[in-house]
C-alpha positions in Angstrom: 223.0 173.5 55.6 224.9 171.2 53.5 223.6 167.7 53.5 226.7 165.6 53.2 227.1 166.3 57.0 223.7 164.0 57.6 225.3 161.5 55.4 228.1 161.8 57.5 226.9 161.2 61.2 224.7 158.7 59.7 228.1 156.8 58.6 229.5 157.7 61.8 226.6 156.3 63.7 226.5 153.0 61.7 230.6 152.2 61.7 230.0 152.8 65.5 226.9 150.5 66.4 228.8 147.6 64.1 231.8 147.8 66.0 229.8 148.5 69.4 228.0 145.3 68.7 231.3 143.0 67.7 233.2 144.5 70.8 229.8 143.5 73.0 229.8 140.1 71.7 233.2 139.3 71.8 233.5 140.4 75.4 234.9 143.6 75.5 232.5 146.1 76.6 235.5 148.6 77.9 236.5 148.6 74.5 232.8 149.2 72.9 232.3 151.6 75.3 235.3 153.8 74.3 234.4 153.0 70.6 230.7 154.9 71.1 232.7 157.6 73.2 235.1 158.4 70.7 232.0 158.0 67.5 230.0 160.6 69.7 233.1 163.4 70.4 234.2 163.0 67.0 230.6 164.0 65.6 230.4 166.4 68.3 233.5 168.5 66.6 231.8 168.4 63.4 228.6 169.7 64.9 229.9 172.2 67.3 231.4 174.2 64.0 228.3 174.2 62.2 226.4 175.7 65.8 229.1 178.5 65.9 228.3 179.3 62.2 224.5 179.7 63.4 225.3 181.8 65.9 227.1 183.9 64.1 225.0 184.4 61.4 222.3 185.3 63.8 224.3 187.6 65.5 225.1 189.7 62.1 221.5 189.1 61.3 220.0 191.1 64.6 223.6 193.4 65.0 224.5 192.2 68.2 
């Protein structure tokens, strides 16, 4: 597994609790609320292709 895709979620994850906490304070909480949304589907893309790798790397492994 490569490691820059820890470094970036984590990067993800903090441009996305900055923003969720100047949306919060400045009153707009629809707006923070689509900001974490749109953070978490976003990372959820890049995950989802390294989870599809895995499986099929197990499923060469056992010939399935």
């Amino acid at each position: 597994m490569e490691i820059e895709i820890v470094f970036k979620i984590a990067a993800v994850g903090i441009i996305v609790a900055v923003l969720n906490q100047v949306l919060s304070r400045a009153g707009r909480e629809d707006q923070a609320m689509m900001t974490t949304l749109a953070g978490l589907i976003v990372v959820l893309f890049w995950v989802v292709q390294y989870i599809n790798e895995l499986f099929t790397m197990i499923q060469s492994m056992f010939n399935l």
